[in-house]
KOLPA-135967 format. One line per 4 residues: number of its first residue (from 1); for each residue x, y, z of N, C-alpha, C. Coordinates in steps of 0.1 Angstrom, whole numbers. Example, Ala and Ser with C-alpha at 12.3 -4.5 7.8 and 13.67 -1.06 7.14 Angstrom:
<pts>
1	132,-57,78,123,-45,78,132,-33,78 | 128,-22,71,137,-11,71,129,0,79
</pts>
This chain:
<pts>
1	1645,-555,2763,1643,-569,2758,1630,-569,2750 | 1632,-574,2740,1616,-578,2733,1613,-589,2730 | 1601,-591,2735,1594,-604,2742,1581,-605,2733 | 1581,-618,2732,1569,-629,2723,1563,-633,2735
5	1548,-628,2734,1539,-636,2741,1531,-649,2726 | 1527,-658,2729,1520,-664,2721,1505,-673,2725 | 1496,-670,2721,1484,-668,2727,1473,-678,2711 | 1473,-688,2711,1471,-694,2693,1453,-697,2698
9	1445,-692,2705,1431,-700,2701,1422,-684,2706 | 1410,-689,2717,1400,-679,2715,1398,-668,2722 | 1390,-656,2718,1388,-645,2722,1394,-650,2741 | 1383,-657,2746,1382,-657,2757,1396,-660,2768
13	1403,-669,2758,1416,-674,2762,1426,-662,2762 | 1427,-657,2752,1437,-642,2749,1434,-632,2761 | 1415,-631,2764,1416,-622,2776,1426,-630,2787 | 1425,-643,2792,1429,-652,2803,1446,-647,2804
17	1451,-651,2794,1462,-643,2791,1469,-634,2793 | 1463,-622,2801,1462,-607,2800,1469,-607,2812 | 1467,-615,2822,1474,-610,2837,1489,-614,2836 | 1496,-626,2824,1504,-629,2823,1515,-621,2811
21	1503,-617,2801,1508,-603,2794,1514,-590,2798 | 1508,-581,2811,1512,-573,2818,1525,-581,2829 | 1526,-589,2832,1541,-596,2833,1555,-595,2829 | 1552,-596,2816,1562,-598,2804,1561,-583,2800
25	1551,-575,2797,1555,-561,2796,1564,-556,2807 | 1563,-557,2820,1569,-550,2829,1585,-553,2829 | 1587,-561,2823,1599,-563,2826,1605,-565,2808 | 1598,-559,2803,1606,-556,2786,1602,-547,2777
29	1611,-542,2766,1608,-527,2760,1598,-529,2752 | 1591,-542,2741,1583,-542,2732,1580,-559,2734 | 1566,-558,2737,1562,-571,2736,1548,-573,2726 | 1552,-584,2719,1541,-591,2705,1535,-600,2708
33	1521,-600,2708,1513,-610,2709,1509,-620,2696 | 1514,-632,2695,1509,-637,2684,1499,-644,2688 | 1485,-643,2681,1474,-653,2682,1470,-658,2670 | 1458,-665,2674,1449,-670,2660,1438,-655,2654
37	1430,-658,2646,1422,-652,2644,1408,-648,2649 | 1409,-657,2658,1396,-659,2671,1402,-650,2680 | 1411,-646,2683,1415,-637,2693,1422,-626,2693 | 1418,-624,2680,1428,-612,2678,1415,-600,2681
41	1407,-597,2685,1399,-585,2688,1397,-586,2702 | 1404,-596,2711,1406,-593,2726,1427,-588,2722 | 1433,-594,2715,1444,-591,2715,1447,-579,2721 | 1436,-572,2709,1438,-556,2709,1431,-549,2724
45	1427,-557,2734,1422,-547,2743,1432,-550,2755 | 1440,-555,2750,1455,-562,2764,1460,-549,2767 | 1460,-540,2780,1472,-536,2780,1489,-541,2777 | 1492,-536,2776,1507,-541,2779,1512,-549,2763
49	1507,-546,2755,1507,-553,2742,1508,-543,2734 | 1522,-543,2727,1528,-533,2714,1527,-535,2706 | 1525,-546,2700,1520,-552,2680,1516,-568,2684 | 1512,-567,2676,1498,-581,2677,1503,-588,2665
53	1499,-597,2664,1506,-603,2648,1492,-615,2648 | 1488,-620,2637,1476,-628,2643,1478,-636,2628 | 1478,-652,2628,1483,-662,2626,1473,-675,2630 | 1470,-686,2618,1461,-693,2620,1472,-710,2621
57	1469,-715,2635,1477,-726,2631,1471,-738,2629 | 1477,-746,2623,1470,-759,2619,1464,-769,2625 | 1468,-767,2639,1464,-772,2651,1453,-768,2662 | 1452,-756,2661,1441,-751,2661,1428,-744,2660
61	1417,-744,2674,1401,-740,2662,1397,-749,2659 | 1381,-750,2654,1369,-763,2650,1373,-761,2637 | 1380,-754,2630,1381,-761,2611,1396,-754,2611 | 1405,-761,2618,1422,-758,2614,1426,-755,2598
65	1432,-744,2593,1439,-746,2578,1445,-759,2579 | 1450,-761,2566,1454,-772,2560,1473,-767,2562 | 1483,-777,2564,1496,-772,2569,1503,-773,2552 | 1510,-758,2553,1517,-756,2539,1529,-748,2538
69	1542,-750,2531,1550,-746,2528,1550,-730,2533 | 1542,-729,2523,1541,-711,2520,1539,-705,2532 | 1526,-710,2539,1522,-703,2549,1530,-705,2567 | 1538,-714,2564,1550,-716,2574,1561,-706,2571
73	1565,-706,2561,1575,-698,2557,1575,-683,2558 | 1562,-676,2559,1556,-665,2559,1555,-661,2574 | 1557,-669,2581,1550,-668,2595,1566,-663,2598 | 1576,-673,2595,1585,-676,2600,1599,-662,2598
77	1592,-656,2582,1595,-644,2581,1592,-631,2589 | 1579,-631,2598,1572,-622,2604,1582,-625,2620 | 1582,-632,2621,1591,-638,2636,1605,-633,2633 | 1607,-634,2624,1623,-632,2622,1626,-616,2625
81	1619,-610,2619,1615,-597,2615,1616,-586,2630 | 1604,-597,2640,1606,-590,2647,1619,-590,2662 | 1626,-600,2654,1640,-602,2665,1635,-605,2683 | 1629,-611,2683,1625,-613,2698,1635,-625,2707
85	1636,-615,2715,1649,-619,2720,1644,-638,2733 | 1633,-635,2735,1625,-642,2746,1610,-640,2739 | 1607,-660,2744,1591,-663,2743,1584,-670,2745 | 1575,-664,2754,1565,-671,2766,1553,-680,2754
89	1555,-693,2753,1545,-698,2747,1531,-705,2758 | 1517,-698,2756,1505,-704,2765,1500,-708,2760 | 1493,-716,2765,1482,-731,2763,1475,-736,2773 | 1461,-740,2770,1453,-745,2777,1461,-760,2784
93	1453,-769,2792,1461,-782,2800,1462,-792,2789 | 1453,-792,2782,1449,-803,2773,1456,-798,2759 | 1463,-788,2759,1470,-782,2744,1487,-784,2746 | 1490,-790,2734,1509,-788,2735,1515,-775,2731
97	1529,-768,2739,1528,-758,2731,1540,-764,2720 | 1548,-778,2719,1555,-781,2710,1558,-776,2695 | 1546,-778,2687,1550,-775,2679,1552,-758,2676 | 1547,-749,2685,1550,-735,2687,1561,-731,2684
101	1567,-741,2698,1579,-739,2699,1590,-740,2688 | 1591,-752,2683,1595,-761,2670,1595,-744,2660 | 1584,-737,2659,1588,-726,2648,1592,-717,2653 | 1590,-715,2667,1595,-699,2675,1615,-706,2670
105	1618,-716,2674,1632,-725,2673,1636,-718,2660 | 1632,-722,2649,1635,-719,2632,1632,-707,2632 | 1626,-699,2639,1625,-683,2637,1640,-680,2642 | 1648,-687,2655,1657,-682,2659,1657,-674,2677
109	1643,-671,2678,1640,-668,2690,1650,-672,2700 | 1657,-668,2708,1664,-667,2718,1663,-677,2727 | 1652,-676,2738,1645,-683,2749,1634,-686,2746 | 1631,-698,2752,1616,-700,2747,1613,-712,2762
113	1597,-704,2763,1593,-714,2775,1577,-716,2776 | 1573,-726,2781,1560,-730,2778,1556,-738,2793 | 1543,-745,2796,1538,-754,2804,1538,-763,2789 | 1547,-774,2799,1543,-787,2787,1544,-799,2791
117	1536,-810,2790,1535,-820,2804,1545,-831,2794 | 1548,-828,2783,1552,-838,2771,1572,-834,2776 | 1580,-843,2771,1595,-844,2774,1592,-832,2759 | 1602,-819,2760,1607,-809,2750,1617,-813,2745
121	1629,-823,2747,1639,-819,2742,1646,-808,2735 | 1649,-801,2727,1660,-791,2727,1646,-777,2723 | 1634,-784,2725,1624,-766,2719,1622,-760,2729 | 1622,-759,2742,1615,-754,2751,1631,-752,2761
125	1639,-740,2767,1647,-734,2778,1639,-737,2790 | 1628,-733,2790,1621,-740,2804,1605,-739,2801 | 1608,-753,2808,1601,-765,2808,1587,-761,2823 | 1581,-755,2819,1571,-753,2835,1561,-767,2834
129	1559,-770,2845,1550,-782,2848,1535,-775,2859 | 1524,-772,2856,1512,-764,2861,1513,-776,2874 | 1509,-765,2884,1504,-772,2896,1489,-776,2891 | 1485,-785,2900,1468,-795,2898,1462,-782,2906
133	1449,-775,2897,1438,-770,2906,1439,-756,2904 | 1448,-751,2895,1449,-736,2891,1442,-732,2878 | 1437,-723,2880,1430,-719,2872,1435,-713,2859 | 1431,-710,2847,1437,-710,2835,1445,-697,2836
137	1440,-686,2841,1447,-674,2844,1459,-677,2853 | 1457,-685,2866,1470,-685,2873,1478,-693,2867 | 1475,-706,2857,1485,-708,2853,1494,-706,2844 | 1486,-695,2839,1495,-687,2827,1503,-679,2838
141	1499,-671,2847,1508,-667,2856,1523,-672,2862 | 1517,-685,2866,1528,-692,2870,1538,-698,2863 | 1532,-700,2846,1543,-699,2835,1549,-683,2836 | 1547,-678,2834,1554,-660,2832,1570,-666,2843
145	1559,-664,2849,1573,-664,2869,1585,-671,2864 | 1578,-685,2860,1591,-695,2854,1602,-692,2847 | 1596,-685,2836,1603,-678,2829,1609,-663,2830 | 1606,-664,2845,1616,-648,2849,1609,-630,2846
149	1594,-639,2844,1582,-626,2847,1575,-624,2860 | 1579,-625,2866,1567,-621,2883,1555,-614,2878 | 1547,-610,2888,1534,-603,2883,1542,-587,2893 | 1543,-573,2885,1549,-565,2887,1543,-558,2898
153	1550,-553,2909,1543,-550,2922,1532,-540,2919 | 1517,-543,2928,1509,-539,2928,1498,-543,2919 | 1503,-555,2912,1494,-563,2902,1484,-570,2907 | 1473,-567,2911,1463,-581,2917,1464,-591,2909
157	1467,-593,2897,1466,-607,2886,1456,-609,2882 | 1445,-596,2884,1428,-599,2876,1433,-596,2864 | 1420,-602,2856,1416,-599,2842,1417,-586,2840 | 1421,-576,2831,1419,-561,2824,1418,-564,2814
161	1412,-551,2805,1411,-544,2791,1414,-530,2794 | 1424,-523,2780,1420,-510,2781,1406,-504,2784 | 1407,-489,2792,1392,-483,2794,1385,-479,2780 | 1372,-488,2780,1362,-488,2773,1356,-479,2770
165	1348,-473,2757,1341,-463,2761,1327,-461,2762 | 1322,-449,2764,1308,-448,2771,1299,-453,2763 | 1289,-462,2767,1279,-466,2761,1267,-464,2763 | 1266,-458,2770,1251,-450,2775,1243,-450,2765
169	1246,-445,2752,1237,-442,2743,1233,-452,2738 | 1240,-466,2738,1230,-477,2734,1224,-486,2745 | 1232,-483,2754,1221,-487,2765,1208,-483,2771 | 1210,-470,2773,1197,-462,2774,1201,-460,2790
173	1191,-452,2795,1197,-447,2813,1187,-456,2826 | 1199,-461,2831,1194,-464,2842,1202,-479,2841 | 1198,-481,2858,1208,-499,2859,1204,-506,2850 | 1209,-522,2846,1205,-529,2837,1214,-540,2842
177	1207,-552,2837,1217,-568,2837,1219,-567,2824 | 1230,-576,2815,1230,-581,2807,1229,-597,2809 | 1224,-599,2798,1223,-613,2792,1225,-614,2780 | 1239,-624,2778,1243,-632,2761,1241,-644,2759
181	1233,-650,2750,1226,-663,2753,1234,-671,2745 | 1245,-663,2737,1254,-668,2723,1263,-680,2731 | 1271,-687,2724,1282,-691,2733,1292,-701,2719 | 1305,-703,2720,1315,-705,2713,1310,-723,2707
185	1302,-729,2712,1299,-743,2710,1287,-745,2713 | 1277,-750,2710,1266,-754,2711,1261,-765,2724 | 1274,-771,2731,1273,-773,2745,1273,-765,2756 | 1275,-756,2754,1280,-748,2766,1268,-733,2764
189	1259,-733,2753,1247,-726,2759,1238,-731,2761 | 1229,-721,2769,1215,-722,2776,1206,-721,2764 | 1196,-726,2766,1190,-728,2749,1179,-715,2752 | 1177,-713,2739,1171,-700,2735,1159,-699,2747
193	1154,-711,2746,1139,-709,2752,1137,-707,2766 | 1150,-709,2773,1154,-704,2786,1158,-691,2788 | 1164,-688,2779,1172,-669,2778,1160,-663,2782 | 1152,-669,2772,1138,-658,2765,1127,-655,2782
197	1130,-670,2786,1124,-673,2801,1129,-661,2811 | 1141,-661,2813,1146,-652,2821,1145,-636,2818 | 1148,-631,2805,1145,-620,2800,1129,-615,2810 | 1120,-620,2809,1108,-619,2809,1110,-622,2825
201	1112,-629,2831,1116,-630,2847,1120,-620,2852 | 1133,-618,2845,1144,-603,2852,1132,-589,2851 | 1121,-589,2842,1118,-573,2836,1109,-574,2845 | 1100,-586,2847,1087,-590,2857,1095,-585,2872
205	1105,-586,2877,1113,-585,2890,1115,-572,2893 | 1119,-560,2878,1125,-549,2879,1132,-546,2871 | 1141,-550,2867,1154,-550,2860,1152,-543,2844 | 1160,-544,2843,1160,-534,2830,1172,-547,2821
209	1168,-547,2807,1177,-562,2807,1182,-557,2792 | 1195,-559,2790,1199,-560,2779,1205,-571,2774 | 1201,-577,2756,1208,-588,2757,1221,-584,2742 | 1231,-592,2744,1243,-586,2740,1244,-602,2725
213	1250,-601,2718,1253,-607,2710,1262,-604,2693 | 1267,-613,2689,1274,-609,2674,1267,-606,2660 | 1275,-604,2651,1268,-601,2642,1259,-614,2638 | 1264,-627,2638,1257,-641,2633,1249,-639,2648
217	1247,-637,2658,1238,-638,2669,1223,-632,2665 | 1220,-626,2652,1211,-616,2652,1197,-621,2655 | 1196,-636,2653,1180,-641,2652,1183,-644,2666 | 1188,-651,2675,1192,-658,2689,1188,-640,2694
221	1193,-630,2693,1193,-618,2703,1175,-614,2700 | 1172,-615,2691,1158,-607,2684,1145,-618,2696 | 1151,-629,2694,1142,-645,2700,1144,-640,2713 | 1150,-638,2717,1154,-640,2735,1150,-626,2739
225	1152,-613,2735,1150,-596,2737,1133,-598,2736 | 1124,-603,2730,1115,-604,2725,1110,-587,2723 | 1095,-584,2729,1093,-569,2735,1101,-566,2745 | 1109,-570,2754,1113,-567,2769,1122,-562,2769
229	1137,-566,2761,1149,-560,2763,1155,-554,2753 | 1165,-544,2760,1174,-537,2748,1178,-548,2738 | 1178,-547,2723,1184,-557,2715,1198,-552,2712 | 1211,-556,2713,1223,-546,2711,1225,-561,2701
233	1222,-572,2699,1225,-581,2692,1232,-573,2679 | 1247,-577,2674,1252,-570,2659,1259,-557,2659 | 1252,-551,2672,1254,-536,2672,1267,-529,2684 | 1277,-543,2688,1292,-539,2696,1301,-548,2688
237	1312,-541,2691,1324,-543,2687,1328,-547,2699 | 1341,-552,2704,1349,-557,2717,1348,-546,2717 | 1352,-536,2725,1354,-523,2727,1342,-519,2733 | 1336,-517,2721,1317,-517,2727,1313,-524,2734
241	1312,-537,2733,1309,-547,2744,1313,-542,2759 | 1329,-542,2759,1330,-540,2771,1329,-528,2782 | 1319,-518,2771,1315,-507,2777,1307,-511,2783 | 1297,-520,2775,1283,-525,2777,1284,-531,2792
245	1291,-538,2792,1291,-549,2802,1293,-543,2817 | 1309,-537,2812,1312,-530,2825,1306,-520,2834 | 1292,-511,2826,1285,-507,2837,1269,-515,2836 | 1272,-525,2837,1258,-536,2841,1262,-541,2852
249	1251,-541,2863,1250,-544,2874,1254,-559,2875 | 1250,-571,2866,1253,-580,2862,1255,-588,2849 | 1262,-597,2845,1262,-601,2833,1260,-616,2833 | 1249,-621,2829,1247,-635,2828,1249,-644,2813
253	1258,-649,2817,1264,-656,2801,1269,-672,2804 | 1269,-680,2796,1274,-693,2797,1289,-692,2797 | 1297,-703,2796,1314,-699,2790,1317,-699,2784 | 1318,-686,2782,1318,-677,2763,1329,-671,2767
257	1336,-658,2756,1342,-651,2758,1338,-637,2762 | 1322,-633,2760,1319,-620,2771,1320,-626,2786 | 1319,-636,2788,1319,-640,2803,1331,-632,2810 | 1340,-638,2803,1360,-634,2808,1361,-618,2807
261	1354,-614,2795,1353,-598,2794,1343,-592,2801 | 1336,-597,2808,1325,-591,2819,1336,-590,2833 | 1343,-604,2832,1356,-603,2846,1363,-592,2844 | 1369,-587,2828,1379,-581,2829,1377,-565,2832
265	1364,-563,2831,1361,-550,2832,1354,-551,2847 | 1350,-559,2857,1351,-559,2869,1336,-562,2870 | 1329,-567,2867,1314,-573,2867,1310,-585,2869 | 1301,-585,2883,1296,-600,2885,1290,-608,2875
269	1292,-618,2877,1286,-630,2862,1281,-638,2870 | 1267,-643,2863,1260,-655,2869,1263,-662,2856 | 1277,-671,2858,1278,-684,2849,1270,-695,2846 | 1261,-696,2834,1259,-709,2828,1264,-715,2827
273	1270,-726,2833,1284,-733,2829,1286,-746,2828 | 1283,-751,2814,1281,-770,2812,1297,-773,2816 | 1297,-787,2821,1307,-794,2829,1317,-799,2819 | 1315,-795,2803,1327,-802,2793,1338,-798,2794
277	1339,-786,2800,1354,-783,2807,1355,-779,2823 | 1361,-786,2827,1363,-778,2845,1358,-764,2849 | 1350,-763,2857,1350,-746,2860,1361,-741,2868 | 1373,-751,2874,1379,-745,2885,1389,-737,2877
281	1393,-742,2863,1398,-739,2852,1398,-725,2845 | 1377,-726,2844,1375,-718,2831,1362,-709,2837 | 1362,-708,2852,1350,-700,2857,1354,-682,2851 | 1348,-675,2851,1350,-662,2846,1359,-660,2862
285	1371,-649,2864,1382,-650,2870,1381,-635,2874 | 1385,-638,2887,1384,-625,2898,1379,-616,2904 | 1366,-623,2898,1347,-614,2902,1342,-621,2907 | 1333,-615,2916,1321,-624,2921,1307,-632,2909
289	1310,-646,2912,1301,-654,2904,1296,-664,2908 | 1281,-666,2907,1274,-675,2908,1269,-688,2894 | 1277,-696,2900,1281,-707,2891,1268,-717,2888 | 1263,-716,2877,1249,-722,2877,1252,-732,2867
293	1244,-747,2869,1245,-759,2857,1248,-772,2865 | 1246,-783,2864,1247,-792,2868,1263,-798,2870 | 1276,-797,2877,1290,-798,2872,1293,-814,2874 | 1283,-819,2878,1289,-837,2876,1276,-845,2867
297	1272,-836,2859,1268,-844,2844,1275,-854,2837 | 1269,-857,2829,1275,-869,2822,1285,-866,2814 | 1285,-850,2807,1288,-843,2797,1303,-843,2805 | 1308,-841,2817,1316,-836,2823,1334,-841,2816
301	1341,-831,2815,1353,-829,2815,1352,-840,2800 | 1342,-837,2790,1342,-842,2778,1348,-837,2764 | 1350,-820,2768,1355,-812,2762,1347,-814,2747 | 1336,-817,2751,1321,-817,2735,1321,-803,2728
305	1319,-806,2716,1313,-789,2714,1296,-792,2708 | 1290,-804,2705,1276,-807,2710,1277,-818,2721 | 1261,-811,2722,1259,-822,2742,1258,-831,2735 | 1266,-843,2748,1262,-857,2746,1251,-863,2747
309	1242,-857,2755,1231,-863,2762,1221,-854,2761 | 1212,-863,2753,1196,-859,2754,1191,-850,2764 | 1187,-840,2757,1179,-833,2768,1188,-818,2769 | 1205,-817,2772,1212,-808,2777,1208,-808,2789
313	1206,-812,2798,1203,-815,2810,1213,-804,2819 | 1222,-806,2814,1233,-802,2828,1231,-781,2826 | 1224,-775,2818,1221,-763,2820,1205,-764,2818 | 1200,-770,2807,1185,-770,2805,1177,-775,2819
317	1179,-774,2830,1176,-780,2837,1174,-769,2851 | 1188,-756,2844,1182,-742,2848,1172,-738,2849 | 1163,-730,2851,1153,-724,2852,1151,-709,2852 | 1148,-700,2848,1152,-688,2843,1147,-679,2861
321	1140,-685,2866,1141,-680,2883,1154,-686,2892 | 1158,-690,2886,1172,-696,2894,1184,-683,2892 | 1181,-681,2873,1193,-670,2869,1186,-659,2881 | 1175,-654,2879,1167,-641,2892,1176,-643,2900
325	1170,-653,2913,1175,-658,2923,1192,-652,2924 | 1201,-655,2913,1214,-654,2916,1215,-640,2909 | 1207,-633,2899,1211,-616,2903,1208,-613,2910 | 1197,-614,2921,1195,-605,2931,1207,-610,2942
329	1213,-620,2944,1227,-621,2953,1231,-615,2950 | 1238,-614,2939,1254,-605,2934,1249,-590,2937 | 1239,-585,2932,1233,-571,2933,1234,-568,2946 | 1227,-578,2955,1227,-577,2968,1243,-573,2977
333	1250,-584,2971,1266,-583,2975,1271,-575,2969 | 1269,-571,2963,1276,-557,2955,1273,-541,2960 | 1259,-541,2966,1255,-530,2978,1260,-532,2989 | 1263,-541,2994,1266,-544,3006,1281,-536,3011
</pts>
């Protein structure tokens, strides 16, 4: 059977994805992930994922293309192309997968199934309805199942990536925390002048500290690394990254998408985590984490991508001995 996973928004989502990905592989000969262009460099670290196809829809993302003939038409030829017999369409709670469906339909797709709280009429074979209180990974899980994927015996249902490789040589030797001060919206990070606080806290304590970031991160990694830490700011790819991460004692990040890729490679996270989306939701998944930020701010379940409220209160209100405080637990629980 060859099977359409479809995965349309961000890096961090596509990882979330992954335990419902390995699902749908186990139980078919060639499975395609279609995403957006925000996610296509976690696409590629999914196991269980044979061809990627990556596609921008108009509905999704902070600046959606504009909807057009041509570029529907094109899509619809790439679908066709690849004859998929069955297709798991995912989405966040607050996303439809309708209109997905609507083109997987005109591609011809076979089966098609989604979480969709809206009436489908004839786009959607099955119709899953999320239980209240599951997390974005289980409910992508519990879509699969519906649609006749179980999680394949011996699956814990954590986050994975392919094995990473060695990064030693930019890390340099010996333990290390990471810290990424970056983050996908401008509500949901810790502001520079706190990173920079902690950096200098963690090195005062012991630690050896590296801070991680993109190629646009370059001035944010330079500000916050000051003299104290490794700067790898520019200098990983996904791949790289999650070399980096995976052997750091800890990774302290807001909810970004190194956070979910610190889970996926098995690394405790001390989450910065502003309240504009649920953490029961969107906490980094199946690791031990210490959830830091105020979660019944004002900001809360606002889904902002700037804070509402003067100040950023609901993480600025951190204190970069607090982030300490919660590496030395996880470190501590992690010897234990």
């Amino acid at each position: 059977m060859r099977s359409l996973v479809v995965r349309l928004d961000g890096f961090g989502d596509v990882l979330l994805a992954g335990p419902a990905v390995r699902a749908v592989a186990a139980r078919s000969t060639h499975v395609t992930l279609l995403c957006g262009p925000r996610g296509a460099d976690a696409a590629g670290l999914l196991p269980g994922v044979d061809e990627v196809l990556v596609w921008e829809a108009p509905w999704e993302g902070f600046d959606p293309p504009p909807v057009t003939r041509a570029d529907i038409d094109a899509l619809l030829a790439r679908l066709r192309a690849g004859s998929h017999d069955t297709a798991l369409i995912l989405t966040s709670f607050h996303q439809s997968p309708l209109p997905t469906a609507l083109l997987l339909r005109l591609a011809g797709v076979g089966r098609i199934g989604a979480d969709s709280a809206d009436h489908a009429g004839r786009l959607l074979d099955v119709r899953h309805r999320r239980s209240a209180g599951r997390h974005e990974a289980e409910a992508a899980l519990d879509t699969a199942a519906a649609m006749g994927f179980p999680p394949p015996p011996g699956d814990d249902g954590r986050l994975r990536v392919l094995p990473p490789p060695d990064t030693g040589g930019l890390t340099g030797p010996g333990p290390y925390v990471v810290l990424h001060p970056g983050a996908s919206a401008p509500a949901r990070a810790w502001s520079p002048h706190r990173c920079a606080e902690a950096v200098t806290l963690l090195a005062d304590a012991g630690h050896r500290v590296v801070v991680t970031g993109g190629p646009a991160e370059t001035t944010l990694t330079r500000q916050v690394s000051g003299d104290v830490a490794v700067d790898l700011g520019g200098r990983t790819g996904p791949r790289t990254l999650a070399g980096v991460l995976r052997t750091a004692d800890v990774v302290i990040s807001a909810n970004t998408g190194p956070a979910h890729l610190a889970a996926a490679v098995g690394t405790p996270v001390v989450s910065l985590f502003a309240p504009v989306v649920p953490a029961d939701r969107w906490a980094p998944y199946g690791v031990p984490v210490i959830l830091l930020g105020d979660q019944s701010a004002q900001c809360a379940d606002t889904r902002a991508l700037t804070c509402p409220v003067p100040g950023h209160p609901c993480l600025d209100e951190v204190t970069g001995q607090d982030v300490v405080r919660a590496v030395h637990k996880l470190i501590q629980e992690r010897q234990s």
